[in-house]
C-alpha positions in Angstrom: 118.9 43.6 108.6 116.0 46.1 109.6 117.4 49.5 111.1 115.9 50.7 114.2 115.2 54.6 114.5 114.6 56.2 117.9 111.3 58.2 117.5 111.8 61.7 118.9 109.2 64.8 119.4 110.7 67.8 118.6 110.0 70.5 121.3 106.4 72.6 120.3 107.6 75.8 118.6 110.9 74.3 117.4 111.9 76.0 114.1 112.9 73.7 111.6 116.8 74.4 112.1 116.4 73.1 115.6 114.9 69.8 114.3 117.5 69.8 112.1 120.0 70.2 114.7 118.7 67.9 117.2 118.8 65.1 114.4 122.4 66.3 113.5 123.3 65.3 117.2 121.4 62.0 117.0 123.8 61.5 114.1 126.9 62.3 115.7 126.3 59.9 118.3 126.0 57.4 116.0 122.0 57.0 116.6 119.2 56.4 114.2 116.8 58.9 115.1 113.7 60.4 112.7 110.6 63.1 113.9 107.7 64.2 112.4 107.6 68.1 111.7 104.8 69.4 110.5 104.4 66.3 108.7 107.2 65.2 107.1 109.7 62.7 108.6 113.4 63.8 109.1 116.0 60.9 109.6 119.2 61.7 111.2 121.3 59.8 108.5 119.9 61.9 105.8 118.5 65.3 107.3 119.7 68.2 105.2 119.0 71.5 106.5 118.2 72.3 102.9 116.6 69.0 102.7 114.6 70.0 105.5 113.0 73.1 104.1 112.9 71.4 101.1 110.7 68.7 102.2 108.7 70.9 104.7 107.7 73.8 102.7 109.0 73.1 99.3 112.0 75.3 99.2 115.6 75.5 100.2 116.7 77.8 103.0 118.0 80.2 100.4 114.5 80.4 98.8 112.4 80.2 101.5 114.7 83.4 103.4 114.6 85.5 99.8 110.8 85.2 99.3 110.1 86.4 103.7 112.7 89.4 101.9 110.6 89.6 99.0 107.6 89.9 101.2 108.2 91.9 103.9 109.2 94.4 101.4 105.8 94.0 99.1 104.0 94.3 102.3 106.6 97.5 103.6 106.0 98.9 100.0 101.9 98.5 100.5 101.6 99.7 104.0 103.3 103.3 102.9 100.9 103.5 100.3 98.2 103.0 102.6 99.5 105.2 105.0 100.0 107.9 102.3 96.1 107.6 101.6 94.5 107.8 104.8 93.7 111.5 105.3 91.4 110.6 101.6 90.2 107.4 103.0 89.7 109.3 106.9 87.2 111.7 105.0 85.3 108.6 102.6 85.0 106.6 106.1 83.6 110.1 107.9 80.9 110.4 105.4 80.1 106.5 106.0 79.8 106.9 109.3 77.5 109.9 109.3 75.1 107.6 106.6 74.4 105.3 109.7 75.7 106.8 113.3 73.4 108.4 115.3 74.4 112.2 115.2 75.7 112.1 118.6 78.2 109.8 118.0 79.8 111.8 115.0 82.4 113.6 116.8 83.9 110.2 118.8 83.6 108.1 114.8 85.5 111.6 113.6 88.2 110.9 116.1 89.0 107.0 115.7 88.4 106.6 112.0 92.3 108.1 111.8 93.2 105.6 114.7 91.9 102.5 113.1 93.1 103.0 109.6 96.5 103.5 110.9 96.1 100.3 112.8 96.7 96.6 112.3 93.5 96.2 110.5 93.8 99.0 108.1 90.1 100.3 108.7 88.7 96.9 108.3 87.0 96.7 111.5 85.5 100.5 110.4 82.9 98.7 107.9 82.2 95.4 110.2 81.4 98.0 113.2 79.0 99.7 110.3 77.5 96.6 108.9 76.2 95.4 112.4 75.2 99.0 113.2 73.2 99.8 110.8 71.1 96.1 111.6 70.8 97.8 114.9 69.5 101.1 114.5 66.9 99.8 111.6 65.4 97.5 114.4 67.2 94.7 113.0 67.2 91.3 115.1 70.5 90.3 117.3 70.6 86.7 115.4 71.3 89.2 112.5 73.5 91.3 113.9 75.5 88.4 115.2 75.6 86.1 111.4 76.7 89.3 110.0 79.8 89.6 112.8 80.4 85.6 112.2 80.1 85.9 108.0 83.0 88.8 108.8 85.7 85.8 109.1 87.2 87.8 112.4 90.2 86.5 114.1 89.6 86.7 118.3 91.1 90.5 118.6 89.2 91.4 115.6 86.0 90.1 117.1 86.7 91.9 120.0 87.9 95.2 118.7 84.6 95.2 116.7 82.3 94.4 119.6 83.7 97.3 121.2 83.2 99.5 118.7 79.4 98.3 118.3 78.9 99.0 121.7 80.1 102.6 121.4 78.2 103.2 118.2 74.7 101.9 119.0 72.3 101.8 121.4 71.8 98.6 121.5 75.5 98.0 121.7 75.8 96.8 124.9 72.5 94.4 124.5 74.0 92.9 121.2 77.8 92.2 122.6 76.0 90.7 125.8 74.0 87.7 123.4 77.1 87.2 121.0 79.1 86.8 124.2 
């Protein structure tokens, strides 16, 4: 005798304790039910939430919840450090500013170099902003200028957070945003 399973889509952004839940209930009911999450199939006669993780992600819940700990506190551990070096790296990224910015655009680099290394990118966006400056202000083309910006793997508020800044740092800013746009 061939068992039939009901074939259900679990709701987009469902964690994988709601997947396992929503099987559970399949279960109780006395229905043979499987879905696909993130590619692995879950049947309701089986499903484990341990099994789940297991199968997903290749650890148990326990596991899975210790090494998110483990990380968040690398990562906490990291970021304090970084934090703790900024006035150093504020003056390093000051002097690398200065070996490409237009003097009149010191005093405004001055005041956001502190701002962006405190940020979400830790000052990365600082030496993408340089990069496609510098092309710029050496008379550099704009199909340069833009495969440097794509060769800098940005995500979309990266790209975006870097065009601005190209804009305020060089003169040609507002031309090179406009035909990477």
């Amino acid at each position: 005798m061939v068992k039939e399973y009901k074939e259900i889509n679990f709701v987009a952004g469902s964690t994988i304790e709601d997947a396992v839940r929503e099987l559970l209930m399949y279960k109780n009911q006395g229905v043979l039910a499987f879905g696909e999450f993130n590619g692995a199939k879950l049947f309701s006669e089986t499903v484990t939430l341990d099994g789940a993780y297991k199968e997903i992600i290749g650890k148990t819940k326990t596991e899975f919840d210790e090494s998110q700990r483990k990380w968040k506190e690398d990562y906490e551990q990291k970021d304090k450090e970084f934090k703790k070096d900024i006035p150093s790296l504020s003056e390093e990224w000051k002097k690398k500013g200065r070996g490409v910015l237009s003097e009149n655009k010191w005093e405004y680099w001055d005041k956001i170099v502190p701002i962006r290394l405190g940020d979400l990118y830790h000052g990365m966006e600082l030496g993408c902003c340089l990069d496609i400056v510098k092309i710029l202000n050496n008379n550099g083309s704009l199909d340069e200028a833009k495969r440097k910006i794509e060769n800098q793997n940005h995500s979309g508020m990266s790209f975006g957070l870097v065009c601005s800044m190209v804009r305020e740092f060089s003169d040609r800013g507002n031309e090179f945003v406009n035909y990477v746009r």
